[in-house]
C-alpha positions as CSV (number, residue, x, y, z in Angstrom):
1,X,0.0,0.0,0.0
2,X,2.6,2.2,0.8
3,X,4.5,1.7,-2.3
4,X,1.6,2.6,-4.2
5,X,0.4,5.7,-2.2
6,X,4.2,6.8,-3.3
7,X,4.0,6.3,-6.6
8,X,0.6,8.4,-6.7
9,X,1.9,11.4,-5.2
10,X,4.9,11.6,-7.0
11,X,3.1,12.9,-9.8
12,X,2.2,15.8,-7.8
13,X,5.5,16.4,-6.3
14,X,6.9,18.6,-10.0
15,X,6.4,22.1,-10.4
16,X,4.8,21.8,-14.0
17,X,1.7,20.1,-11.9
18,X,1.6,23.1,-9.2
19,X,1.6,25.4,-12.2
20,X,-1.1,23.3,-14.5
21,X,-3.1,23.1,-11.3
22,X,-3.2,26.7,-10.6
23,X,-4.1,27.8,-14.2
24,X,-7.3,25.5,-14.1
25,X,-8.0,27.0,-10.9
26,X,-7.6,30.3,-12.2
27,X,-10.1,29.7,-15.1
28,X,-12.4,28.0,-12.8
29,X,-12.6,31.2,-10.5
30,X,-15.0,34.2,-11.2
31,X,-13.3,36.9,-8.8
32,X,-10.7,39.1,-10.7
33,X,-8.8,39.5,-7.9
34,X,-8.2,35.8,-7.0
35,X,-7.7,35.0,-10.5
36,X,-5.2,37.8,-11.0
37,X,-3.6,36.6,-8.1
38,X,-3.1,33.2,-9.0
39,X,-1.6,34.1,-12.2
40,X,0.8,35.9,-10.4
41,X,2.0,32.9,-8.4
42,X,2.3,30.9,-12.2
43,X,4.3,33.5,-13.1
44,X,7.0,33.4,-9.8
45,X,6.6,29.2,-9.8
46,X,7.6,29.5,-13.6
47,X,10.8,32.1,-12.8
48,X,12.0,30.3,-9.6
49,X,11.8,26.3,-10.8
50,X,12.8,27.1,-14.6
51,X,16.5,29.0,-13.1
52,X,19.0,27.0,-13.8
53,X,21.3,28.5,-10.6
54,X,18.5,27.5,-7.8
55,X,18.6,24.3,-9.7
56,X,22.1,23.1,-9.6
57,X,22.7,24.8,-5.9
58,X,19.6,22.6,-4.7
59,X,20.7,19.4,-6.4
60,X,24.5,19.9,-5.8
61,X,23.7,20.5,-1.7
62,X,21.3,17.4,-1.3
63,X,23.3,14.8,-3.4
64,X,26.6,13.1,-2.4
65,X,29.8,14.1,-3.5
66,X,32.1,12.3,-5.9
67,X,34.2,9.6,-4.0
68,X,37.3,7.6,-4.9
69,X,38.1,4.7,-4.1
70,X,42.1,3.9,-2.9
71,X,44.0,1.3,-4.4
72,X,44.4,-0.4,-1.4
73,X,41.0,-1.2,-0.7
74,X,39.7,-3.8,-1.5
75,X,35.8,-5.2,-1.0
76,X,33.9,-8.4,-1.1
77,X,30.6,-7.0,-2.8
78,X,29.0,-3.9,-4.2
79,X,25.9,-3.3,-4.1
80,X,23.3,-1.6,-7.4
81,X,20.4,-0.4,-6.9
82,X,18.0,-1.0,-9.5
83,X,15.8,2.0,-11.5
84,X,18.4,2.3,-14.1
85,X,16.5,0.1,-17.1
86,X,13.5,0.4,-19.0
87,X,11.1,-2.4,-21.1
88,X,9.1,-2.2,-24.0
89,X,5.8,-3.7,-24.3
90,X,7.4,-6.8,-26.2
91,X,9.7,-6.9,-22.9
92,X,13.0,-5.9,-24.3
93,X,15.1,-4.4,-21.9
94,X,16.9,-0.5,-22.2
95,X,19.1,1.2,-20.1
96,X,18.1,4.5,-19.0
97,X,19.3,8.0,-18.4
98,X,20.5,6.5,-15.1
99,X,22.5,3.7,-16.8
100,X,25.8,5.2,-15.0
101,X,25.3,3.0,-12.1
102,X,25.7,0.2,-14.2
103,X,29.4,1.7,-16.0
104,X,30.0,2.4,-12.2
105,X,29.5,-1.2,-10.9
106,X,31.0,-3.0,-13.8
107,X,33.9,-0.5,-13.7
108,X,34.4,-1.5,-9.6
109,X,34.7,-5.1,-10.5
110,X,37.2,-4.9,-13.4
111,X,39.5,-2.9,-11.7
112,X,39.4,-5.4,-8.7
113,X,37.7,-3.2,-6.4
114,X,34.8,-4.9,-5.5
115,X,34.8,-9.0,-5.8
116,X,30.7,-9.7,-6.1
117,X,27.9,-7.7,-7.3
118,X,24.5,-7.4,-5.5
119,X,22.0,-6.8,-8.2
120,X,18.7,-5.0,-6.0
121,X,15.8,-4.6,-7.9
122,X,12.3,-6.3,-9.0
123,X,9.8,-4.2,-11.0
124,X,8.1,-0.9,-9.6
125,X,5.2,-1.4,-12.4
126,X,2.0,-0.9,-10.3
127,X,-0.5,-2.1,-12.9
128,X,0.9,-4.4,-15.6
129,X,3.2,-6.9,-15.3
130,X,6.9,-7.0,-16.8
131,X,10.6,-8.7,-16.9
132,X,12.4,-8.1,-13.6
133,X,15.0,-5.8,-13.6
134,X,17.6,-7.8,-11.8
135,X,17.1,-10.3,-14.2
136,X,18.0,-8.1,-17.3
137,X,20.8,-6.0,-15.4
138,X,22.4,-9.6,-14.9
139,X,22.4,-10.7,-18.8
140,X,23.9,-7.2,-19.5
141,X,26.7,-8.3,-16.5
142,X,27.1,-11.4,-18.0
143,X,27.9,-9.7,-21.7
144,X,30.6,-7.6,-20.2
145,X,32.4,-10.9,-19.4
146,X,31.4,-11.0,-15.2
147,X,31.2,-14.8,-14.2
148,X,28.1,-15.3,-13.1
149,X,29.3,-17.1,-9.9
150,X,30.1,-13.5,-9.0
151,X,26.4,-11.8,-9.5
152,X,24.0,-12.6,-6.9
153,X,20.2,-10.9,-7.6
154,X,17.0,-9.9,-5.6
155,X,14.6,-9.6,-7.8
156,X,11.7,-8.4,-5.2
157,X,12.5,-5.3,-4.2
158,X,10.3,-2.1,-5.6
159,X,11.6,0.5,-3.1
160,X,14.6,1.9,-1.2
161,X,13.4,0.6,2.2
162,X,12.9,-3.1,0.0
163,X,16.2,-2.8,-1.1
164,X,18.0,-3.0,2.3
165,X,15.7,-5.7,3.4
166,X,16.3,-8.3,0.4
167,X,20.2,-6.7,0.2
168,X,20.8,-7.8,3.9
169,X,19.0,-11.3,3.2
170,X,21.2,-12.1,0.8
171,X,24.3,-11.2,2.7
172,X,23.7,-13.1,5.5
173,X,22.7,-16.1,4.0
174,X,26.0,-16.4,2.4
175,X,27.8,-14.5,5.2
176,X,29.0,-11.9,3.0
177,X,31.7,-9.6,5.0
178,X,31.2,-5.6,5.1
179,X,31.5,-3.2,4.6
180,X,30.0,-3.2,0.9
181,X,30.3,-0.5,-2.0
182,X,26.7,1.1,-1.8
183,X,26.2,1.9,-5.9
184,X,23.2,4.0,-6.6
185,X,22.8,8.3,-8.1
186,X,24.1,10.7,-6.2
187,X,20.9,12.3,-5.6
188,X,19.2,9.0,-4.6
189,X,22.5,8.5,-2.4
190,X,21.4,10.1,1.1
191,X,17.8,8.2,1.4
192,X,20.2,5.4,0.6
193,X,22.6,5.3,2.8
194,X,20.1,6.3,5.2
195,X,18.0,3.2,5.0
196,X,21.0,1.0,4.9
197,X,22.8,2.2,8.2
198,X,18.5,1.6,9.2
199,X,19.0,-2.0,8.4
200,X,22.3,-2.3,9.8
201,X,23.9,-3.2,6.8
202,X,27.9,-1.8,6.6
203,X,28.5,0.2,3.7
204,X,30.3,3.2,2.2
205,X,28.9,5.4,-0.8
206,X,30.0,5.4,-4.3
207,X,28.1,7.6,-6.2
208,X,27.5,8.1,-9.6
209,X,24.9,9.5,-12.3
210,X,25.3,13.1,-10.9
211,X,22.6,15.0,-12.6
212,X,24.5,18.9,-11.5
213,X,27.8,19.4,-11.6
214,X,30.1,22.8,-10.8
215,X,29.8,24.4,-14.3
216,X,32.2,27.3,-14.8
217,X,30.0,30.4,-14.7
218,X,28.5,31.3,-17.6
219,X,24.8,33.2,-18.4
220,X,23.8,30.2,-20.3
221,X,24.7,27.7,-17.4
222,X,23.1,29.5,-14.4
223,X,21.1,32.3,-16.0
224,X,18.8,31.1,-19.0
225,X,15.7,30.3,-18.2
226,X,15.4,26.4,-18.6
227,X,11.5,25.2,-19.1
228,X,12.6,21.7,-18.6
229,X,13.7,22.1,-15.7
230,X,9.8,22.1,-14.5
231,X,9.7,18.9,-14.7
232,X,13.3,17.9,-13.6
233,X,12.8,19.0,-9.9
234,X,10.4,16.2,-9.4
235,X,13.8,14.2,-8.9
236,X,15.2,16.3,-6.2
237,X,11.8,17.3,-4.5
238,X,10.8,13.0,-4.2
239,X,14.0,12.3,-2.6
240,X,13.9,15.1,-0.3
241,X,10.3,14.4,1.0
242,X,10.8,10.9,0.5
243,X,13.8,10.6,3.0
244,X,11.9,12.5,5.3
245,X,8.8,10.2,5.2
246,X,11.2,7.5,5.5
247,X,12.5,8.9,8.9
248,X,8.9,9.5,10.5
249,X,7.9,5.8,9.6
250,X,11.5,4.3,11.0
251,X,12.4,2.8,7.5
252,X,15.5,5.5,7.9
């Protein structure tokens, strides 16, 4: 129930939707001065969530910073968070926008970082039914030339919080040793590691698919108005209220 409740109101949780709302209010409305004043908030919602500077200082204080990895260390199993593939309605399997996580994880392994790979993910479809994700992450593993002794899957998890709790089943029936290389986007990152240290489960951050990065200054990069940027703050604004929901019901 929860998971679906979560996946309702994320539609709600974008700008573009404040914005839409308020225009039909505004034509629903027969006082001038309400409606005048609603189309003054469109206007401020439209300046404030389509600048590209409040965007990139927002994203770049909530999600974690870049971290390397020294040569010395060395760890049994890393850990990917699903969310990073799409499917077709014939079921064919894509990678997404967040397919870093993947070059991340596959990266770790080859250069003898980590020595396993925990593949965390099932489907978050709420009403049809398709492939799991672990299950096409794994294939893609395999192709890159990963033994498959080495890639170990839960294919149930749909959320964060279900993540840890099929994660932390799989490490202790095979008495995996911590602490483990925590693989998801950096601005998923702190809801991660949050629920993880929840479920007493050892592990450090690597993060990757950073959506905002420290561009040099420029008017284009932090001035310009950017309309899709409307819709992009629905990423930041989830995991912000969603780490926060997550800490009131003691999943974090």
């Amino acid at each position: 129930m929860f998971f679906i409740l979560s996946k309702v109101l994320a539609i709600f949780l974008t700008p573009v939707s404040w914005i839409l709302i308020l225009i039909l209010i505004s034509f629903l409305v027969k006082k001038e001065v309400l409606k005048k004043k609603l189309n003054i908030i469109v206007i401020l919602l439209t300046i404030i969530f389509s600048n590209p500077f409040l965007f990139n200082k927002t994203v770049s204080w909530w999600q974690v910073k870049p971290v390397e990895i020294n040569k010395n260390q060395h760890f049994t199993t890393g850990i990917l968070l699903g969310g990073l593939s799409k499917f077709d309605k014939n079921g064919r399997g894509y990678f997404t926008i967040n397919s870093d996580r993947f070059i991340a994880t596959e990266q770790l392994y080859h250069q003898g970082y980590i020595k396993k790979i925990i593949i965390s993910g099932g489907s978050a479809a709420i009403l049809i039914k398709e492939p799991i994700e672990a299950d096409f992450l794994k294939a893609q593993f395999l192709k890159s030339g990963i033994p498959e002794k080495d890639i170990l899957i839960d294919r149930n998890s749909r959320s964060t919080f279900e993540n840890a709790v099929y994660s932390k089943k799989i490490i202790d029936s095979i008495h995996l040793k911590g602490p483990f290389v925590l693989i998801t986007s950096a601005y998923h990152m702190p809801r991660a590691l949050k629920v993880f240290n929840k479920a007493a489960i050892d592990v450090i951050a690597y993060p990757c698919d950073f959506i905002e990065i420290d561009y040099p200054f420029s008017i284009e990069n932090y001035l310009f108005p950017k309309p899709a940027l409307l819709t992009d703050w629905r990423i930041i604004i989830k995991e912000i209220i969603g780490t926060k929901i997550y800490e009131i019901t003691g999943k974090a």
